[in-house]
N, C-alpha and C positions, 0 to 999 in steps of 0.2 A: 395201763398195763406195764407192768414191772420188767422191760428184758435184760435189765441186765445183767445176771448170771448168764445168760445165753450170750450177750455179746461180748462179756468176758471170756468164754468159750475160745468165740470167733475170734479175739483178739489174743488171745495165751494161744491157742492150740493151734489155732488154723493159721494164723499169724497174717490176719486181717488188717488192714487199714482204717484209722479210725474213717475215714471218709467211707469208707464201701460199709463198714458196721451201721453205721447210720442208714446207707441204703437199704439194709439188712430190715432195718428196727421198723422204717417207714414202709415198705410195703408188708412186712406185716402187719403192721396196727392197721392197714387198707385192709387184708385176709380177716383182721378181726373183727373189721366194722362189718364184713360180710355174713359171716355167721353169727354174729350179736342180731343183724336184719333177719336172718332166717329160726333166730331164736335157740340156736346149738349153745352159743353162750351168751353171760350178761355181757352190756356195753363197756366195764370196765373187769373184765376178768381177775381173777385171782390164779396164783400158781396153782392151785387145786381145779383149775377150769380148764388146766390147758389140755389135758389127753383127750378132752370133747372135740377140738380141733381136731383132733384123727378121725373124725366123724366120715365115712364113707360121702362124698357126693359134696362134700363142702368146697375141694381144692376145686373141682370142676366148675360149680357153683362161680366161684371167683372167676374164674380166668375168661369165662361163658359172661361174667357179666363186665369185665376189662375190655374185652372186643363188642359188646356193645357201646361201651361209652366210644370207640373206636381208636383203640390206644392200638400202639404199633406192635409189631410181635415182636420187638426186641425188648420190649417193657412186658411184654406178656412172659416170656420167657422168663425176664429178670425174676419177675414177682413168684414165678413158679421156682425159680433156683432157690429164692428167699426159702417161701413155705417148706419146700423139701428138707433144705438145711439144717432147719428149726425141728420139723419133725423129727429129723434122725436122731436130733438132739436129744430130745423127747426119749425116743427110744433106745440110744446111748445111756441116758439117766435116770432107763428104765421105769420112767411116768407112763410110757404105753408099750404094748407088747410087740406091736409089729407096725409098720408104715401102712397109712390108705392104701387101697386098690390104684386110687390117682396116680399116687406115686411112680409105685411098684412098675406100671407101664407109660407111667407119664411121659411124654417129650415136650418139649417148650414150642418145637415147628417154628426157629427162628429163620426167619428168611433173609440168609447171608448175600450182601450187597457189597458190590466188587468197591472197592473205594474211590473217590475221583483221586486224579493224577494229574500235576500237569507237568507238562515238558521241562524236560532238563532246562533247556532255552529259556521259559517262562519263570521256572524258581532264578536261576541267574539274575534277569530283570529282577525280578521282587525283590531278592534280598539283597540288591543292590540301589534301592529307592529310596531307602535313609538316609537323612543328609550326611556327612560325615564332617561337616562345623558347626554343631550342635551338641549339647549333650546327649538329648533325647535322641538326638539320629545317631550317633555312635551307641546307646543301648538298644535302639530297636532294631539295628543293622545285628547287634551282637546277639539279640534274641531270634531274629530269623536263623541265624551263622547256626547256632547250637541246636535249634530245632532240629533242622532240616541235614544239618553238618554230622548230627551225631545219633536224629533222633529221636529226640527225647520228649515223652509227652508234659502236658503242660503242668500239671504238677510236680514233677519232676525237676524243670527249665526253672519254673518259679521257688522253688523251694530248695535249688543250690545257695549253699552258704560259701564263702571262700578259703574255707579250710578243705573241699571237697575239690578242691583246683591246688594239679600239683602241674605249676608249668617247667618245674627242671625237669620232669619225666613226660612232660606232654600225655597227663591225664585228666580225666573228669572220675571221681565218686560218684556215683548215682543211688541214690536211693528208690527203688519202684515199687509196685504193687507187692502187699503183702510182707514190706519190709525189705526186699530183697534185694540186694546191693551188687552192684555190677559196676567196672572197672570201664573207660572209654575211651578212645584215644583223641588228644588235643592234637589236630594240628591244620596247618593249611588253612583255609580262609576264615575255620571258624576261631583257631587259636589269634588270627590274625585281626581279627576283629573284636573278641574279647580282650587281649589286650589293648586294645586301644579306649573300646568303653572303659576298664578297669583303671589305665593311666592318668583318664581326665575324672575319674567318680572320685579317685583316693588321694588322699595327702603325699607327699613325693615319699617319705618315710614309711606310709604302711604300702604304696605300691614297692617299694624298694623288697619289703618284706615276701611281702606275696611272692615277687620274682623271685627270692632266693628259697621260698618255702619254711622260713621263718618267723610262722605267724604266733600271735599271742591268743590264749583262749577267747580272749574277748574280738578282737578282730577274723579268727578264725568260726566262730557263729553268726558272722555279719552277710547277710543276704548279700548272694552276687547285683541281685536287679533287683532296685528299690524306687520308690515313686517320688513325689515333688516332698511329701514329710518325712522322708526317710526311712519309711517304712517298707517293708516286703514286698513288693509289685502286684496286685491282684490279679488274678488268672483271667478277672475277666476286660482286664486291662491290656493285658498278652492280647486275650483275643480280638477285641476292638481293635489294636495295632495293625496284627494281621491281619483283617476285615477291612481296611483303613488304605492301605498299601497294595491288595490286591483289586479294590476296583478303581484305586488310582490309575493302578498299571495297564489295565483292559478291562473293567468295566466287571471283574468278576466277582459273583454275590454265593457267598456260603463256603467260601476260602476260610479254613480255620487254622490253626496249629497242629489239628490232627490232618490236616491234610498234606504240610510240609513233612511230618512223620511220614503218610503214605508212601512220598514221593520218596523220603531217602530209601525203603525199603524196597519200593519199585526197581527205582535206578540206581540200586548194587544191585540187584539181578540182573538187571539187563546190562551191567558191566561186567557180568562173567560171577559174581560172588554165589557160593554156596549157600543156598537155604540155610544151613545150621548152623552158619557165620551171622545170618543175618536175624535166626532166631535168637541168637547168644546176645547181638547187639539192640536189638528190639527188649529181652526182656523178655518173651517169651517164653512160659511155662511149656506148655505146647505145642509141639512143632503144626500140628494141622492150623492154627491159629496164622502162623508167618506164611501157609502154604499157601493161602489165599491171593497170598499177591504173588504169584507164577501163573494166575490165571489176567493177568493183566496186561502181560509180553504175547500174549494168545494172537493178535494179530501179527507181532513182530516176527512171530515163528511164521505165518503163512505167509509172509511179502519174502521171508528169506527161503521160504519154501517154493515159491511162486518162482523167486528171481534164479537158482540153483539149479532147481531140478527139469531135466531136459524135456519131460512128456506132462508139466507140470499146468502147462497153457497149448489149448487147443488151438492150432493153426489155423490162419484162414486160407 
């Protein structure tokens, strides 16, 4: 199946990521295998096949048989944003007249899970468990620092170049979801520890450069974090690190990179920062998206509730 006029779409208009386009492509060719089984189309459709896809009872069909195989509702969901996408597409480029009934009232029924956190205390420890005479421990110290320091998810952390590092301004470039570029501030232990990866990765001349913000096109494309061939660091390198460091430190299993994210977004709120400071530095499109982590201080509000308020604890 041919999509890519549709993910051309996704990638012009919508201003898609080729990573999330591909998720786009794949769960639909899944929607397709589904209806090719139920006979609405053949197994390798044509552009002329696809308004069959609007077939009333298909999207259902799919998503009815995703929770059978027992996939999670955040994957049932995804597959349902795919379908829907596509169809509008459909119906934008005027191949069908109007969306399924699925659609039209569709919901995904994503069942949102607070994220884990762990304590300011406990990121301290972490990201301070790389060795710092090493190479390796001065970059895995400086990819903890910039995670959790600024943030940043792990496509992002992996895909800084050093043109995107301005340290006479104490900023980070970021590039996130969708294309969309946000400005970050360098400083304090993360600035302090990227420089120090960056002094021993580079020649005394291109570190020289970097510090005065003098780079050349070709050192200015040069991945911040790169691996033992000098290549790009794998994301899924990042994560083994941090997988690697957190059950050194106590023994804890399912520690990722998104979870250093969580925590910085957690703990600026619980330091006083406004929601729509912490959506701006997150990246978030939508504010209900950042709002979820104000559901995570939910205890810190009843102990400071508990410990203030005079009628707040029953005497004995």
């Amino acid at each position: 199946m041919n999509l890519k006029p549709f993910l051309d779409y996704l990638a012009a208009e919508r201003g898609l990521s080729p990573r999330t386009c591909e998720h786009y492509a794949r769960d639909l060719r899944s929607f397709v295998r589904t209806a090719a089984s139920l006979g609405a189309v053949p197994p390798e459709p044509s552009a002329g096949d696809w308004p069959r896809l609007a077939e009333p009872g298909l999207v259902r069909a799919h998503l009815a048989g995703l929770r059978r195989l027992d996939r999670s509702r955040a994957t049932v969901d995804r597959h349902l944003a795919s379908i829907r996408a596509f169809l509008r597409w459909l119906q934008l480029s005027g191949r069908i007249a109007a969306l399924p009934s699925d659609l039209v009232a569709g919901r995904g029924g994503r069942e949102r899970k607070l994220p884990v956190v762990l304590s300011e205390q406990l990121v301290d420890q972490l990201v301070s468990l790389p060795a710092a005479n090493t190479a390796r421990g001065r970059r895995d110290r400086a990819l903890l620092e910039l995670i959790y320091g600024l943030g940043l998810r792990l496509a992002e952390v992996v895909g800084l170049d050093l043109g995107a590092v301005n340290l006479v301004d104490g900023q980070v470039r970021v590039h996130g979801k969708g294309g969309k570029e946000r400005l970050l501030p360098l400083c304090g232990a993360a600035a302090a520890a990227l420089c120090e990866h960056l002094a021993g990765a580079l020649d005394p001349g291109e570190w020289h450069a970097v510090q005065d913000g003098r780079l050349t096109r070709e050192l200015a494309a040069r991945p911040v974090f790169r691996g033992r061939r000098g290549r790009r660091l794998a994301p899924r390198t990042v994560q083994a690190r941090v997988a690697h460091y957190a059950v050194e430190l106590a023994g804890l299993a399912g520690v990722s990179p998104h979870t250093l994210r969580h925590c910085f977004a957690t703990h600026l709120l619980d330091g006083g920062a406004g929601v729509r400071i912490v959506q701006e530095l997150l990246g978030h499109g939508n504010l209900a998206t950042t709002q979820i982590y104000t559901h995570l201080s939910r205890s810190q509000v009843r102990e400071a509730f508990l410990q203030a308020h005079p009628r707040a604890r029953r005497k004995d």
